[in-house]
C-alpha positions as a LaTeX table, in Angstrom:
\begin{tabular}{lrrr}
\hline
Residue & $x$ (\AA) & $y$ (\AA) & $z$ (\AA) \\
\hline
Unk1 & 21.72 & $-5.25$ & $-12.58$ \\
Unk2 & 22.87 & $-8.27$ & $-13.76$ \\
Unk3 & 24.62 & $-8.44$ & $-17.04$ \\
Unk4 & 22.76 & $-11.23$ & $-18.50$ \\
Unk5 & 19.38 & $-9.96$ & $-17.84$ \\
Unk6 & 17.10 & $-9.28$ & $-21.01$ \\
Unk7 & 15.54 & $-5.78$ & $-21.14$ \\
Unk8 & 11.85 & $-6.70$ & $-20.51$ \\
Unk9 & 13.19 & $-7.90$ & $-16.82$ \\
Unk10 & 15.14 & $-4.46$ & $-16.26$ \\
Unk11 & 11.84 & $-2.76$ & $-17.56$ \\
Unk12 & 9.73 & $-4.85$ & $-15.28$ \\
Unk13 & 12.31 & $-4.31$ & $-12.10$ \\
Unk14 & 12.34 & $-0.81$ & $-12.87$ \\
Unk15 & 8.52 & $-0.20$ & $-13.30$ \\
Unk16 & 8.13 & $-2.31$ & $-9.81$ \\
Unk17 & 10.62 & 0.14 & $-7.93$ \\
Unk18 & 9.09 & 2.60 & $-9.25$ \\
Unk19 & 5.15 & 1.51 & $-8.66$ \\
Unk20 & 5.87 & 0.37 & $-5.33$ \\
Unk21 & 7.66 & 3.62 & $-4.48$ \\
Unk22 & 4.64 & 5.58 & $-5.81$ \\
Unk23 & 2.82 & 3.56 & $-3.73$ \\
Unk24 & 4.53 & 3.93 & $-0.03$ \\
Unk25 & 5.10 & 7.15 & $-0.41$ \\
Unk26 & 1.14 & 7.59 & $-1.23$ \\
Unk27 & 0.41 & 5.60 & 2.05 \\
Unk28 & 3.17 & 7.50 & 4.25 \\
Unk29 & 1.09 & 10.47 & 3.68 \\
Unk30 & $-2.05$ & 9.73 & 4.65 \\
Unk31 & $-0.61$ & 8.15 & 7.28 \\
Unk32 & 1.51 & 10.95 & 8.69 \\
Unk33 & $-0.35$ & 14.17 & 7.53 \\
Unk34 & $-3.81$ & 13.36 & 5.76 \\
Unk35 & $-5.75$ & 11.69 & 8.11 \\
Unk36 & $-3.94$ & 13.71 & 11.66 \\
Unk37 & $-4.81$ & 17.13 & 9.55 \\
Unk38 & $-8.51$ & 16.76 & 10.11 \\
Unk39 & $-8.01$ & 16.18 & 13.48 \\
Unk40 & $-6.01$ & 19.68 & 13.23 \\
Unk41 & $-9.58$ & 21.25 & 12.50 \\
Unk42 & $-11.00$ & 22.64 & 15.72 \\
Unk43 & $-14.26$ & 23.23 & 13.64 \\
Unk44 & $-14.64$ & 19.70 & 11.88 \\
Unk45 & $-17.77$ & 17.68 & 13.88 \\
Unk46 & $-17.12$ & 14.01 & 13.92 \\
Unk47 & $-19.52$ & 13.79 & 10.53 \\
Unk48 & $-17.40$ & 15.79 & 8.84 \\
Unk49 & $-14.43$ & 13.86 & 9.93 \\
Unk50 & $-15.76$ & 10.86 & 8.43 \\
Unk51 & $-17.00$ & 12.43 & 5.08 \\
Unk52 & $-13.24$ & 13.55 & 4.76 \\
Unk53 & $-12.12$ & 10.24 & 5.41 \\
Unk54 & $-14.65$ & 9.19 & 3.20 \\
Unk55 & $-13.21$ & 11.11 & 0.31 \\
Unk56 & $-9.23$ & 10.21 & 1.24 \\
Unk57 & $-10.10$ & 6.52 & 1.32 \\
Unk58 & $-12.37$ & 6.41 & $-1.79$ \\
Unk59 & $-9.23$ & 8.18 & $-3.74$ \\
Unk60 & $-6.83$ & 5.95 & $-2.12$ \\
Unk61 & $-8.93$ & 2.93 & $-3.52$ \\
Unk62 & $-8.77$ & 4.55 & $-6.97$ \\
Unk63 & $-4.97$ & 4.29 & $-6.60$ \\
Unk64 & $-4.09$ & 1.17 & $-4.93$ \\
Unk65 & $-7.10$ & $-1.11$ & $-6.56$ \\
Unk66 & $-5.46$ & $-2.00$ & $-9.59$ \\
Unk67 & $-2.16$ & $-1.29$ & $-7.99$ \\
Unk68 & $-1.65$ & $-4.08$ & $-6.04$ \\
Unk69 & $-2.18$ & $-6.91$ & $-9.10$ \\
Unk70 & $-0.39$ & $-5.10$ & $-11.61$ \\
Unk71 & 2.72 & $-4.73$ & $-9.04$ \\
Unk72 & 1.93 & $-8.21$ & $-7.78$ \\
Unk73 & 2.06 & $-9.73$ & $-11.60$ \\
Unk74 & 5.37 & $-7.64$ & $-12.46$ \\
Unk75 & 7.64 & $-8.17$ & $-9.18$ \\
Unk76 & 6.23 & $-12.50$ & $-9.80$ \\
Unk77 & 7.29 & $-12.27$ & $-13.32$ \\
Unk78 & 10.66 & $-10.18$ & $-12.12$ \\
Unk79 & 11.20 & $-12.90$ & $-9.83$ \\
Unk80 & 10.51 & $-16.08$ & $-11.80$ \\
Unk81 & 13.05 & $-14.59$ & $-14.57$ \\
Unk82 & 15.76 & $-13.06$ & $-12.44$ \\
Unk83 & 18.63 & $-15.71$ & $-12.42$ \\
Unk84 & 21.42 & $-14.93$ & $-10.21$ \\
Unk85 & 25.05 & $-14.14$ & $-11.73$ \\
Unk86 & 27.77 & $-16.39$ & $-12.60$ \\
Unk87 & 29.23 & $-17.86$ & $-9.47$ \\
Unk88 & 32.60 & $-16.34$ & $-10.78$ \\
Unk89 & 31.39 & $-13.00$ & $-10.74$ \\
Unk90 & 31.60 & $-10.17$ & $-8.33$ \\
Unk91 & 28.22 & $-10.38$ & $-6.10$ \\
Unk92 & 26.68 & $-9.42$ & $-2.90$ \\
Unk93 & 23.69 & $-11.97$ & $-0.92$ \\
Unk94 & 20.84 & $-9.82$ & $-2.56$ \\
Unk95 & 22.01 & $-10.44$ & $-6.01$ \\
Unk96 & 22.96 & $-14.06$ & $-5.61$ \\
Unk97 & 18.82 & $-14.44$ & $-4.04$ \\
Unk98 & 17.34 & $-12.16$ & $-6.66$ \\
Unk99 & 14.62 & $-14.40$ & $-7.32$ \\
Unk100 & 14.05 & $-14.82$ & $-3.66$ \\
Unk101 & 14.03 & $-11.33$ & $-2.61$ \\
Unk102 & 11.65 & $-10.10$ & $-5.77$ \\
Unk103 & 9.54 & $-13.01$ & $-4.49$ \\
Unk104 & 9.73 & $-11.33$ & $-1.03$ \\
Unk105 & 8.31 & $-8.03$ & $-2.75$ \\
Unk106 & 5.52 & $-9.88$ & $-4.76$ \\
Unk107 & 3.93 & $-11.84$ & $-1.80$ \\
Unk108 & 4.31 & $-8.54$ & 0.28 \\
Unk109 & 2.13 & $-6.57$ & $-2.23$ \\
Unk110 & 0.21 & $-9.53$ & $-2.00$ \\
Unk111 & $-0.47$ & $-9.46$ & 1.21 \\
Unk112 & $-1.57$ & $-5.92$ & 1.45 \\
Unk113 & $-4.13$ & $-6.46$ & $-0.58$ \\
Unk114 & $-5.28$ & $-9.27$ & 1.53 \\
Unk115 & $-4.72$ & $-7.73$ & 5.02 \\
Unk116 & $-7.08$ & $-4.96$ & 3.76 \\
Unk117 & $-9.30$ & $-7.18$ & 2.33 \\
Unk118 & $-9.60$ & $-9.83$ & 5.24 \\
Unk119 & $-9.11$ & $-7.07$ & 8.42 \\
Unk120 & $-9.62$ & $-4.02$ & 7.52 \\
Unk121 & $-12.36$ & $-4.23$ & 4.73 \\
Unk122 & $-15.18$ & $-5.02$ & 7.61 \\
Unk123 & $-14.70$ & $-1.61$ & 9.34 \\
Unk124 & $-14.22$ & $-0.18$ & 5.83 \\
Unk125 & $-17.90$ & $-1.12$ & 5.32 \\
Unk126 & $-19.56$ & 0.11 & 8.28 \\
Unk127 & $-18.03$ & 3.20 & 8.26 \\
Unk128 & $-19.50$ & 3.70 & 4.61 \\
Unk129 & $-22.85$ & 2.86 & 5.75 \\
Unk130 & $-22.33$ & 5.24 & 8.64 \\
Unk131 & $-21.63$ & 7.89 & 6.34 \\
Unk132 & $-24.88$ & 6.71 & 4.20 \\
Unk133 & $-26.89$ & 6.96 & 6.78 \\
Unk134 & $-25.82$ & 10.31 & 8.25 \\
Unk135 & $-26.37$ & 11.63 & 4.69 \\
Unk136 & $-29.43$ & 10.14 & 4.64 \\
Unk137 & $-30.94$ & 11.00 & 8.17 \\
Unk138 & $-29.16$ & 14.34 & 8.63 \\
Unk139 & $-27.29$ & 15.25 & 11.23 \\
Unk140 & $-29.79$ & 13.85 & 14.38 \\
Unk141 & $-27.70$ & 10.16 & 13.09 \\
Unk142 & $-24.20$ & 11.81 & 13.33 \\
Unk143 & $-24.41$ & 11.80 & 17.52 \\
Unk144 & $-25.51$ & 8.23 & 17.37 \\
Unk145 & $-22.57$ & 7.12 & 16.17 \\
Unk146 & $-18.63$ & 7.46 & 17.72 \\
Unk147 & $-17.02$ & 7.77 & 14.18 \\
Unk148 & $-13.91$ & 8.62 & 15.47 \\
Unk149 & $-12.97$ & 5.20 & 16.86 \\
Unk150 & $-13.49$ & 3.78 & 13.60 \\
Unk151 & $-11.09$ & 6.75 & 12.35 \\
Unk152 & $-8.25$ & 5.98 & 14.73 \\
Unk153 & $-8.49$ & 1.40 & 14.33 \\
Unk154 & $-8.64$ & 2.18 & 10.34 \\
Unk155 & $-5.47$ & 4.75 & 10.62 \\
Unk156 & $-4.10$ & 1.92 & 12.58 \\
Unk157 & $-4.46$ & $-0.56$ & 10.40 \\
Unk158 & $-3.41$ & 1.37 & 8.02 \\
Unk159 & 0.11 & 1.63 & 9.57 \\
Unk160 & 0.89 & $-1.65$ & 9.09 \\
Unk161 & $-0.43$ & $-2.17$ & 5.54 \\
Unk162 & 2.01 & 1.11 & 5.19 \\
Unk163 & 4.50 & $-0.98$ & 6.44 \\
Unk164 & 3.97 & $-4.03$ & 4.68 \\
Unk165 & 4.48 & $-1.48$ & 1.01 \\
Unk166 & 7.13 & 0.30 & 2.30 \\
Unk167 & 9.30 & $-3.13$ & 3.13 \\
Unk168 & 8.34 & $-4.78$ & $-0.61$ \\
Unk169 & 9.98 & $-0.98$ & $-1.95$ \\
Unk170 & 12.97 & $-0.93$ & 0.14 \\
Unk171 & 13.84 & $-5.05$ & $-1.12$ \\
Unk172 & 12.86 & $-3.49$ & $-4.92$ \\
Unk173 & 14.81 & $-1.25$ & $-4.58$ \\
Unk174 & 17.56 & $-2.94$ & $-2.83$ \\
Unk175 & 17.43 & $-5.37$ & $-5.43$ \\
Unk176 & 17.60 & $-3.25$ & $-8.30$ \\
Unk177 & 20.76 & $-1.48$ & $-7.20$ \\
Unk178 & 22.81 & $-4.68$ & $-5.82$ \\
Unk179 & 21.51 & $-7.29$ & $-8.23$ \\
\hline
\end{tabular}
């Protein structure tokens, strides 16, 4: 931490690290053991599959939703009022491009929230009407459908938005203990 930073910016680079490593570490597990544990179920049909899914996603949204502002807002405000430390002083390359890496982090959170929006959002859709209309028309809908597929590309995709949170924590954090 830099010595001349005032304590609303340590708060705010603290709360980040800390959001965005609620965050990853929400998406690492449905990624490795959420959605593979249904899969696990020799008894699950492919409608139940996509109920459970259903159900993971929809409390996933609950989390991420206003997640992905708020940590957007506070890692741009981090980053606009970091300053780098006098040239004098003992430093390392993250904490002489503080701004730059907290910037890094911001458009990063940013960017989940568009890649699920823009890619992933479409499939998101269908597979909720899917599960609308096999709730609707009982289970002679369920074989019309290959829900699975839609499964697997969504766990895909979610990989990489996994990815994208997981590489705006690691420069928080990186920040926050070299800065």
């Amino acid at each position: 931490m830099s010595s001349t930073d005032a304590p609303a910016l340590v708060f705010a680079r603290g709360i980040s690290a800390v959001g965005l490593g609620l965050l990853a570490g929400f998406q690492v597990t449905i990624s490795t053991s959420s959605i593979h544990t249904i899969y696990q179920v020799p008894t699950l049909a492919p409608r139940d599959r996509l109920h459970l899914w259903s159900r993971i996603y929809d409390n996933g949204a609950s989390l991420v939703i206003p997640a992905i502002p708020t940590l957007t807002l506070i890692l741009s405000t981090a980053a606009y009022f970091a300053k780098a430390p006098a040239l004098w002083a003992p430093g390392n390359w993250i904490g002489r491009h503080r701004s730059a890496v907290l910037a890094t982090a911001a458009v990063l959170v940013f960017g989940n929230g568009v890649w699920t929006g823009l890619v992933m959002l479409p499939d998101i859709k269908v597979m909720k009407k899917m599960e609308e209309n096999i709730i609707k028309d009982g289970a002679e809908a369920s074989g019309k459908v290959d829900t699975d597929t839609f499964i697997q590309r969504w766990l895909t995709r979610h990989h990489f938005r996994t990815l994208i949170t997981t590489s705006a924590f690691i420069l928080s954090v990186a920040e926050l203990a070299c800065a």
